[in-house]
C-alpha positions as CSV (number, residue, x, y, z in Angstrom):
1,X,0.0,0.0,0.0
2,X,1.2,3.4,-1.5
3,X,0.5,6.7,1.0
4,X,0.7,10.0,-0.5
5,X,1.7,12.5,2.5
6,X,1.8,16.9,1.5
7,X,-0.2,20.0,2.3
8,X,-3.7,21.5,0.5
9,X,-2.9,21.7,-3.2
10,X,0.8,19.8,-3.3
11,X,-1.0,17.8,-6.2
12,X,-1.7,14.4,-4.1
13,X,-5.2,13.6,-5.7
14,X,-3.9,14.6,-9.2
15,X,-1.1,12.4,-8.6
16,X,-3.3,9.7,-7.8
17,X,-5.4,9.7,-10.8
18,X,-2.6,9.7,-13.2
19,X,-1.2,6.1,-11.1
20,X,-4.9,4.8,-11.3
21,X,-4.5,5.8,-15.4
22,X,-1.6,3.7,-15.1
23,X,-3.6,0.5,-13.8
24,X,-3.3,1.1,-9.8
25,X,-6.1,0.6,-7.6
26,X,-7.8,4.3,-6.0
27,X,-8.0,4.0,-2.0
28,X,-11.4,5.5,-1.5
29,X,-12.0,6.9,1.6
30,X,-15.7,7.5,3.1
31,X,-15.4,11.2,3.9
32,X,-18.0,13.8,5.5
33,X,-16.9,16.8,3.1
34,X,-18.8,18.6,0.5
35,X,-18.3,16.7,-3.2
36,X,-16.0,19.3,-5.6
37,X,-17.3,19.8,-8.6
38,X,-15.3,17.0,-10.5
39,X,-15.8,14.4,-7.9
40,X,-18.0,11.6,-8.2
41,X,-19.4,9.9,-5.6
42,X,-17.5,5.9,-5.4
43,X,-15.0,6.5,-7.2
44,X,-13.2,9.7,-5.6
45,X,-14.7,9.6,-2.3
46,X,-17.8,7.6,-0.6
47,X,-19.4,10.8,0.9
48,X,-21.5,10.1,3.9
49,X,-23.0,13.1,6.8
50,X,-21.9,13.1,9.9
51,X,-24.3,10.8,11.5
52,X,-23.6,7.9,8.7
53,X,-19.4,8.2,9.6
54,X,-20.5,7.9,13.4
55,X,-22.7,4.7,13.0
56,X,-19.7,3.2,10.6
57,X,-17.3,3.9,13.2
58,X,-19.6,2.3,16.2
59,X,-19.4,-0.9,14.5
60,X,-15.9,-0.7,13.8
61,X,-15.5,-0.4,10.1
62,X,-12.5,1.7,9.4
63,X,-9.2,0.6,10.0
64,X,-8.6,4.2,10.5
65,X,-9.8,7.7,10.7
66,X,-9.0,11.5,11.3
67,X,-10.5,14.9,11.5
68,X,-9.2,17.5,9.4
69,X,-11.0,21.1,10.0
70,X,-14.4,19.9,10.6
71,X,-14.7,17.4,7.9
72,X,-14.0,13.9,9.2
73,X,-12.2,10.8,6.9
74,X,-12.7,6.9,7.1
75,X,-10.5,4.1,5.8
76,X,-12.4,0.5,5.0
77,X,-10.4,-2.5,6.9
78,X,-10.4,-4.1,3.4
79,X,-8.4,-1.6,2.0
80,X,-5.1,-3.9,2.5
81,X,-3.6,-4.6,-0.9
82,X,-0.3,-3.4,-2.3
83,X,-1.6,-1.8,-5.6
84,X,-3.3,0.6,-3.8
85,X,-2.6,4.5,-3.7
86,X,-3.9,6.6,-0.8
87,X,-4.2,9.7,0.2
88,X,-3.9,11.0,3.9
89,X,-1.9,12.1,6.7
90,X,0.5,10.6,9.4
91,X,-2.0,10.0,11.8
92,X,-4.2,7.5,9.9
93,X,-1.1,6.0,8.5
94,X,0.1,4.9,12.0
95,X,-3.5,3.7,12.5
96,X,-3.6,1.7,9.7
97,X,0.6,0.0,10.9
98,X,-1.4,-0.6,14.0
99,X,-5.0,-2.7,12.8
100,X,-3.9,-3.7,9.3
101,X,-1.4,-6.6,8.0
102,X,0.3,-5.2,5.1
103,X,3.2,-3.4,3.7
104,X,2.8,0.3,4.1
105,X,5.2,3.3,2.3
106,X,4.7,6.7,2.4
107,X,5.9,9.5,0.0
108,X,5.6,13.0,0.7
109,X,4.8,15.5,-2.4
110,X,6.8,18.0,-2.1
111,X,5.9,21.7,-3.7
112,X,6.7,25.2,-3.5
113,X,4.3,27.6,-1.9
114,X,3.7,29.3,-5.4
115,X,2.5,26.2,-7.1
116,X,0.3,25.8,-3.8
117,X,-1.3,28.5,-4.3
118,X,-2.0,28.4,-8.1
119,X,-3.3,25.0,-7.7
120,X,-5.4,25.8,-4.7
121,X,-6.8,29.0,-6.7
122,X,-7.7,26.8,-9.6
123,X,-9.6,24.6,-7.4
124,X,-11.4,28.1,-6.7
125,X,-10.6,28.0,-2.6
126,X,-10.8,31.3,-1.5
127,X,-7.7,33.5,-0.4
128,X,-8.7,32.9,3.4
129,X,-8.8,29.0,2.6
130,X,-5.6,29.4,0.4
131,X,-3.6,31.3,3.1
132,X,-5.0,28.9,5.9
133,X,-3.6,25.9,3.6
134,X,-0.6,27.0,3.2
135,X,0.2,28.3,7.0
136,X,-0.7,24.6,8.3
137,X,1.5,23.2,5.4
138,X,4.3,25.2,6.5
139,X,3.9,23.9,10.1
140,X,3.9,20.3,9.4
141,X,5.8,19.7,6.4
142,X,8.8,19.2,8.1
143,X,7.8,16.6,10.4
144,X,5.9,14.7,7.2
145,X,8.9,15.0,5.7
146,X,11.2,13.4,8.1
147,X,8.6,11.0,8.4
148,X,7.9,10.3,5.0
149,X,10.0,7.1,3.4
150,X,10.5,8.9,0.5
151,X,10.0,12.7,-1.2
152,X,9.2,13.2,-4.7
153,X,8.9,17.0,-5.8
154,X,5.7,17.9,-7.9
155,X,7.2,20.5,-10.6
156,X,6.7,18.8,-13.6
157,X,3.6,16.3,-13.3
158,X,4.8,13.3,-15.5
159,X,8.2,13.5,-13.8
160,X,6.7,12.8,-10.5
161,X,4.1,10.2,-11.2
162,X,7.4,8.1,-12.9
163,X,9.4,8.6,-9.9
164,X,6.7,7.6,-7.7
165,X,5.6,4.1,-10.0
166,X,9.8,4.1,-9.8
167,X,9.3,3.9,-6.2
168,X,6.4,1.5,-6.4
169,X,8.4,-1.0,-8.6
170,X,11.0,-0.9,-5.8
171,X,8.7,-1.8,-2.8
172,X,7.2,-5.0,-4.9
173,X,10.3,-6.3,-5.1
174,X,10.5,-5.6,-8.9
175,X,13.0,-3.2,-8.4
176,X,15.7,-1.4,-5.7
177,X,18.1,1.3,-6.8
178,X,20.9,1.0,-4.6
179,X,24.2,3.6,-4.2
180,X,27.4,1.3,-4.4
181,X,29.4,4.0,-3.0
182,X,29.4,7.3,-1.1
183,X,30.8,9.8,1.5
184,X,29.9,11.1,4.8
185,X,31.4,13.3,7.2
186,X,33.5,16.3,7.5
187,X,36.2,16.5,4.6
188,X,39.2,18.5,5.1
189,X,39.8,19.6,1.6
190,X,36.3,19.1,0.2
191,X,33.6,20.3,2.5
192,X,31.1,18.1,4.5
193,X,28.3,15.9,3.1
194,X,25.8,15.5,6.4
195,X,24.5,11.9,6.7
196,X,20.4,13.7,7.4
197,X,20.9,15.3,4.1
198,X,22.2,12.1,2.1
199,X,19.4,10.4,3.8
200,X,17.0,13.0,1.9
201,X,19.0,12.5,-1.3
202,X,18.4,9.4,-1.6
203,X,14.3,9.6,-1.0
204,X,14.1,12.1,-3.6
205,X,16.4,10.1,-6.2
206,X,14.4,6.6,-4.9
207,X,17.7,5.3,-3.7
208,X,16.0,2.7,-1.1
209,X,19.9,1.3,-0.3
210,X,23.3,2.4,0.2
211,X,27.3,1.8,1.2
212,X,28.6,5.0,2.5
213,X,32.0,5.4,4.1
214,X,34.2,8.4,5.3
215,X,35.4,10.5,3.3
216,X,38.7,10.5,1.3
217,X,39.9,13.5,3.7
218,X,38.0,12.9,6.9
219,X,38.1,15.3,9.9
220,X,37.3,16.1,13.0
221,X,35.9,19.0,15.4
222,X,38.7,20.0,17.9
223,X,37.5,23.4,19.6
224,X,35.5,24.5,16.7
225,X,38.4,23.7,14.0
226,X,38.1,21.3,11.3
227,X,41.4,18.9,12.2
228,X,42.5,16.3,9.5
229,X,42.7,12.8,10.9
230,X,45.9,12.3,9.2
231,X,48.0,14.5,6.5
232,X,50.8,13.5,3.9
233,X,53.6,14.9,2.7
234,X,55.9,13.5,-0.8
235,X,59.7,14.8,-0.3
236,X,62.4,13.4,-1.9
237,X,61.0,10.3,-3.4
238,X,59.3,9.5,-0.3
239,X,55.8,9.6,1.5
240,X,55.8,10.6,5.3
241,X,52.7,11.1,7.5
242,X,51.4,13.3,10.1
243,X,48.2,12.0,12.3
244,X,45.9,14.9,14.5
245,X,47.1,12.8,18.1
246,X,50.8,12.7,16.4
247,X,50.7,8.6,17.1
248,X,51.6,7.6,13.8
249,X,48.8,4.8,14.2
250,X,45.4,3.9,13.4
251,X,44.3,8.0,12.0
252,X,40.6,7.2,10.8
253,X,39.5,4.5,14.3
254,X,37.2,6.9,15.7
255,X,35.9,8.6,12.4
256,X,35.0,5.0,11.8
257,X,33.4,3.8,14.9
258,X,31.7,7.1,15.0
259,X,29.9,7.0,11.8
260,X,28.9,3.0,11.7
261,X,27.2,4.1,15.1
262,X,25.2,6.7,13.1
263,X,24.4,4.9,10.0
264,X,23.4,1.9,12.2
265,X,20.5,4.6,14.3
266,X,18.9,5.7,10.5
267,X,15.6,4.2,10.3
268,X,14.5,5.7,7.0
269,X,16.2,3.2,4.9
270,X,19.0,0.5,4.6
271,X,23.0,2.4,4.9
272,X,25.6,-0.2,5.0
273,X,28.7,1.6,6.9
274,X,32.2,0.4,5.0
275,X,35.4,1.4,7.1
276,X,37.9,3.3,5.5
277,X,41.2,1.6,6.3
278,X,44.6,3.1,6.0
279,X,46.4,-0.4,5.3
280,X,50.1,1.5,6.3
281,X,49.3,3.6,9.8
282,X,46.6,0.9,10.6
283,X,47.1,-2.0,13.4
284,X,46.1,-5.2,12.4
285,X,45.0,-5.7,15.8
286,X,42.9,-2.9,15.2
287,X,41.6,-3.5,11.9
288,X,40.9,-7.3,13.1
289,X,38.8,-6.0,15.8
290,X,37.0,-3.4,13.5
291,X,36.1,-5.9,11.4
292,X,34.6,-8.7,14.2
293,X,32.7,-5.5,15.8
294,X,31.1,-4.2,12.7
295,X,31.4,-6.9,10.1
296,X,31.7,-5.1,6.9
297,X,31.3,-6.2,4.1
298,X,33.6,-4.4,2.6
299,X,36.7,-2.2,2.9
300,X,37.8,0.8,1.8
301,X,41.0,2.3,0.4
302,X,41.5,6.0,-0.7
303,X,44.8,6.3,-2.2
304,X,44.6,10.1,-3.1
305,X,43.7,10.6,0.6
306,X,45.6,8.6,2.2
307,X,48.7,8.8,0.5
308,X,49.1,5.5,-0.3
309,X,49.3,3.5,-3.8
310,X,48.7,-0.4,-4.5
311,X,52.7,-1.1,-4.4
312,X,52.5,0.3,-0.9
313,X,50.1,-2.3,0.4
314,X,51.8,-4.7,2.9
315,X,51.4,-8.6,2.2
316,X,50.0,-8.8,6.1
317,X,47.2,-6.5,5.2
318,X,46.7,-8.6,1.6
319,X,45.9,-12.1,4.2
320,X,44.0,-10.4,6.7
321,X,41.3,-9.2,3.5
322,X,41.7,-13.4,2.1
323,X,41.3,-14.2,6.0
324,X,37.9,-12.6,6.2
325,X,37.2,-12.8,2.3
326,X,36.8,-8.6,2.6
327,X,36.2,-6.5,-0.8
328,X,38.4,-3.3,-1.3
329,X,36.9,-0.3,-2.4
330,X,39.7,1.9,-3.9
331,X,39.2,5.4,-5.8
332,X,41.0,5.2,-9.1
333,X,42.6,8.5,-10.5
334,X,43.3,9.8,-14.1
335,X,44.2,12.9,-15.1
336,X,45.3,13.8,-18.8
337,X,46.0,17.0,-18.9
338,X,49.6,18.0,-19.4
339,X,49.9,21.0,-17.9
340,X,48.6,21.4,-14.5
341,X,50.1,23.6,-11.3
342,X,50.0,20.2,-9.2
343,X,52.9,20.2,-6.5
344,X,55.3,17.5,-7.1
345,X,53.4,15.3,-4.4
346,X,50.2,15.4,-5.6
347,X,51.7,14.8,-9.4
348,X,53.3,11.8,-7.6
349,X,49.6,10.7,-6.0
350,X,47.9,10.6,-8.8
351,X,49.9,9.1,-11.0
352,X,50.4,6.1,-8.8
353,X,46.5,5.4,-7.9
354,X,46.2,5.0,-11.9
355,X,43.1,2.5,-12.5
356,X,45.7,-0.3,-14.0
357,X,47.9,-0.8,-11.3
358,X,44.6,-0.8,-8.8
359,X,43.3,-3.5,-11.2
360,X,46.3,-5.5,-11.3
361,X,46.5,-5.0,-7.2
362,X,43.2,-6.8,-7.1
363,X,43.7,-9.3,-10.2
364,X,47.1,-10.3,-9.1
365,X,46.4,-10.7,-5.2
366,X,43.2,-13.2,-5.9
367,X,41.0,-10.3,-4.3
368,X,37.4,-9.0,-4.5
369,X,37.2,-5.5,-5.1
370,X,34.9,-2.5,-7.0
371,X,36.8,-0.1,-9.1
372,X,35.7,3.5,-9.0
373,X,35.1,6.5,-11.7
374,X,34.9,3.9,-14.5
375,X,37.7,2.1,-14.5
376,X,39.0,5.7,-15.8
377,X,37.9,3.4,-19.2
378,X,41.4,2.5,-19.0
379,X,41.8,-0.2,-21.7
380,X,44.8,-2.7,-20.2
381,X,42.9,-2.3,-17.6
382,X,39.5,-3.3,-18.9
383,X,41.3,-6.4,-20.7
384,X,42.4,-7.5,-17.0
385,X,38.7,-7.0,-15.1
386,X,37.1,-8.6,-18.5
387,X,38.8,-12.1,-17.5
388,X,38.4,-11.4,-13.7
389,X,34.7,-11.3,-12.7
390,X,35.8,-10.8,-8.6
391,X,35.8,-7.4,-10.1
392,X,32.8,-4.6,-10.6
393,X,33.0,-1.0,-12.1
394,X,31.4,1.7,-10.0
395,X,29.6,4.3,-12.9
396,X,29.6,7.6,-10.9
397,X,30.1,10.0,-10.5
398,X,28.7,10.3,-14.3
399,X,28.2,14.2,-14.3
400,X,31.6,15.5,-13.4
401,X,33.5,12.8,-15.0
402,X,31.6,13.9,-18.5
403,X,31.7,18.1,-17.8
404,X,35.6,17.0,-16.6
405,X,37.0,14.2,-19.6
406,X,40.8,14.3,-18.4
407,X,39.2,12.2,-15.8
408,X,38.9,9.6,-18.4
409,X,41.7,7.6,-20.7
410,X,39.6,9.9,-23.5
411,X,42.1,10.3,-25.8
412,X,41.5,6.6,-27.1
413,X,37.9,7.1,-27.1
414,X,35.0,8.9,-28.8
415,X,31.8,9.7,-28.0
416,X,29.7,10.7,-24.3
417,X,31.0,9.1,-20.8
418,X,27.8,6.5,-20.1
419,X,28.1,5.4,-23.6
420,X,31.6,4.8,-23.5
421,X,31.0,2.4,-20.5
422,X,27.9,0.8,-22.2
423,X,30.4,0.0,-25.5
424,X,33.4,-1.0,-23.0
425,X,32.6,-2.5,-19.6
426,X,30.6,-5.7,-19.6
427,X,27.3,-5.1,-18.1
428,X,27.6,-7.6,-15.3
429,X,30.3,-5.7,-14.1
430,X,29.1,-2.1,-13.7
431,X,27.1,-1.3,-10.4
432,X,25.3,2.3,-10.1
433,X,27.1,4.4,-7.5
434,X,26.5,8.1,-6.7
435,X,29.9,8.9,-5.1
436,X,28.1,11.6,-3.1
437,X,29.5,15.0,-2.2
438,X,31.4,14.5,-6.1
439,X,28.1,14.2,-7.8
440,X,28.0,17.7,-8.3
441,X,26.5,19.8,-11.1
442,X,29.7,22.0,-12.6
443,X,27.4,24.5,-14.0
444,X,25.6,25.2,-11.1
445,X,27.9,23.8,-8.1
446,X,24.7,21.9,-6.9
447,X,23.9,18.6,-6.3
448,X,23.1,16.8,-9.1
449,X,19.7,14.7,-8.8
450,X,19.4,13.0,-12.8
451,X,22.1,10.2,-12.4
452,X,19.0,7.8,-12.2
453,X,17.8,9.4,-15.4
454,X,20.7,9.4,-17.1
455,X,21.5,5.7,-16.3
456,X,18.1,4.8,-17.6
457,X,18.4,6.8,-20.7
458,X,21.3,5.2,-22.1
459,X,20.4,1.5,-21.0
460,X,17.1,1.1,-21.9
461,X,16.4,-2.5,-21.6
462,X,14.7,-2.9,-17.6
463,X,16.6,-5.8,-17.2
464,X,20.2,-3.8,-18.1
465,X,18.9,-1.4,-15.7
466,X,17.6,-4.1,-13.2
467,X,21.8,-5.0,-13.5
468,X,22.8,-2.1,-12.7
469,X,20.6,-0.3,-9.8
470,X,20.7,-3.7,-7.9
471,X,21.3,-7.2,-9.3
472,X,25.0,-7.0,-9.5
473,X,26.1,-5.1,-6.6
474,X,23.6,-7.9,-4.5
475,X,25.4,-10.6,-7.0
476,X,28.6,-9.4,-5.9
477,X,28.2,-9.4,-1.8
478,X,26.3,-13.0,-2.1
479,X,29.1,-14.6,-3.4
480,X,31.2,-13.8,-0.1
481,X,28.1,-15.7,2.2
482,X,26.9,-12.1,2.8
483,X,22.9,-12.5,3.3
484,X,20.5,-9.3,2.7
485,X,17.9,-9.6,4.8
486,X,14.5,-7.3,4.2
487,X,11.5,-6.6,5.5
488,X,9.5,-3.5,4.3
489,X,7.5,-3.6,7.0
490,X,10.3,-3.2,10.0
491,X,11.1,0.4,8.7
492,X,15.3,1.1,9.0
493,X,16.3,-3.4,9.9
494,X,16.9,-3.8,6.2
495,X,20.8,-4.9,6.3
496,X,23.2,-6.6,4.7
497,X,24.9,-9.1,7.4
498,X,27.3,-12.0,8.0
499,X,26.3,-15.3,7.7
């Protein structure tokens, strides 16, 4: 059961018709409002007076009801059936969690007070009525928001009715969208991405799971300044490091126990924490014990941030990922451009976290790992993960590798960014990933919200895109006896967990 959640005018009931154009089933609620001029009695609304709503509550016939102004609305205990589409507010929804058996989700249509008003106008409410709407939408759209499992904006129509049956498609099971890889946290170099705010990024793109881990420069607070965990510096030929306690030893511990706490207390929907793991500085006594407390199910490695590079990698730290049969998750770099005011050290950096010798790190070591940015659609490296399938291709993030092609081995390659990987990268190899806080839109330095779109624009065929969103990335974890566990109806215990 579908429940649409927004103020007076926010377009739920237009909404609604187009799904029910679309072969959904209308919830009809019995109602003691007046009929508006395009309603029909049965088939909008069952409209009863206020002494027939009394007598059908006495004998217990809704599963749920509410008062709104002075008109009062009724839900049928028959309603329960997952093709429906409802319309109402938080309080009947809890209601109906409470008396009914069935799988409930709730989006909140989200719309700006201008289109509110025009809407409500056309309706012909009067500008007392339009003002009152609006004032009590103001008051409790936050809280339906937070509340809501998901947010879909109402601008355009179409757009919203596709990315709600989007939504629907993901609740029956025929469909999940789900973020391979992202950031959280404060970022000493690139700003902060704020868990709450990912969490809302992901309701409004229909994201309904996600890995997130630290990110590549994480931080902390210290007497309100932003400290680096750890710092590098490249001076003659060498790589030293600097951590915020000056210990030398295990930079990003807290950063990671800190943030698997808070990814384990969201409730909206399924985040799966992933470590970041500096495989130099780090204890294996420490790592060992991260992974028995948390069990990941994978780890990551962030060359560019860390300062390291695949060659660096001590064997010790190769037997402990066979020992627990742990994926690496390691940021690739390219950069084509020959001219560039780079200090020598980050020259050095990025050349060494080149997408081939992260490939051959994997390949060579008879690891699991996912690739990021593409591959960099590095060719010797494409041959390698062709003939390996322990290996899958992270897409994102799409946007700023296209608006930025240095990113990319481009010079051997014509044509858009998707495309290229749709030619190049065998399709049970690429997994959708958002890389958020990178998924930015150049042109307007905002957060880019049409990777979805994109994706599904250039593979076309459901079942390519079934491949992508979800099948391979849950494909991938299986094969290490990782077992994803859901149930829709325990909102925020979907996880992926150790056998």
């Amino acid at each position: 059961m579908v429940i649409l959640l927004g103020g007076g005018g926010a377009g739920k009931t237009t909404i609604q018709n187009e799904l029910v154009k679309r072969g959904y089933k209308r919830g009809i609620l019995h109602t003691t409002r007046s009929k508006r001029a395009n309603e029909i009695n049965g088939r909008d609304y069952i409209f009863v007076n206020n002494s027939q709503f009394d007598n059908l509550k006495l004998i217990n016939h809704f599963a749920a009801t509410t008062k709104i102004g002075e008109n009062q609305y009724g839900i049928d205990k028959n309603i329960c059936d997952e093709d429906v589409i409802l319309v109402t507010n938080i309080e009947m929804i809890e209601q109906l969690k409470k008396n009914l058996k069935c799988n409930i989700v709730s989006i909140y249509i989200k719309t700006t007070d201008k289109q509110r008003e025009e809407r409500l106008r056309i309706r012909g409410s009067s500008k007392e009525e339009i003002e009152e709407k609006i004032t009590r939408n103001n008051i409790y759209q936050e809280t339906e928001e937070k509340y809501a499992d998901f947010i879909v904006e109402n601008d355009e129509l179409n757009i919203a009715v596709d990315k709600i049956e989007d939504i629907i498609e993901n609740i029956e099971g025929k469909k999940e969208i789900i973020d391979a890889h992202s950031h959280i946290g404060i970022d000493y170099k690139y700003g902060t991405s704020k868990l709450d705010e990912y969490v809302e990024f992901c309701k409004k793109n229909g994201i309904t799971k996600a890995n997130v881990m630290p990110q590549p420069n994480p931080a902390y607070v210290i007497n309100g300044k932003i400290v680096p965990c750890m710092t590098w510096q490249y001076k003659d030929g060498k790589i030293t490091y600097e951590t915020y306690d000056n210990t030398n030893k295990n930079p990003y511990k807290y950063i990671n126990y800190y943030y698997y706490q808070q990814c384990k207390n969201v409730k909206e929907m399924n985040i799966n924490f992933i470590p970041l793991i500096h495989p130099i500085l780090d204890e294996l006594q420490y790592v060992e014990e991260l992974i028995k407390k948390i069990k990941p199910i994978a780890i990551k490695l962030h060359g560019i941030g860390s300062g390291i590079a695949p060659k660096d990698i001590p064997q010790e730290f190769i037997e402990l990922l066979k020992k627990y049969n742990l994926p690496v998750i390691t940021h690739v770099e390219c950069d084509t451009r020959e001219n560039t005011d780079y200090s020598e050290g980050k020259k050095y950096i990025k050349k060494v976290n080149n997408a081939l010798d992260w490939t051959k790190f994997i390949s060579n070591n008879g690891l699991r790992g996912m690739l990021t940015h593409g591959l960099a659609l590095d060719k010797n490296a494409i041959k390698i993960i062709k003939n390996d399938k322990n290996i899958i291709i992270g897409l994102g993030p799409d946007l700023l590798i296209s608006s930025q092609p240095y990113r990319i081995n481009c010079k051997n390659y014509e044509g858009e960014y998707l495309e290229l990987l749709k030619q190049n990268i065998p399709i049970e190899q690429l997994v959708f990933d958002v890389d958020y806080n990178w998924n930015i839109n150049p042109h307007t330095n905002q957060i880019d919200n049409e990777a979805v779109k994109r994706v599904k624009k250039v593979w076309q065929d459901k079942k390519e895109q079934e491949r992508i969103f979800c099948k391979n990335i849950l494909e991938f974890y299986k094969n290490r006896n990782v077992e994803f566990k859901s149930d829709i109806k325990e909102r925020g215990e979907e996880r992926w967990v150790m056998k």
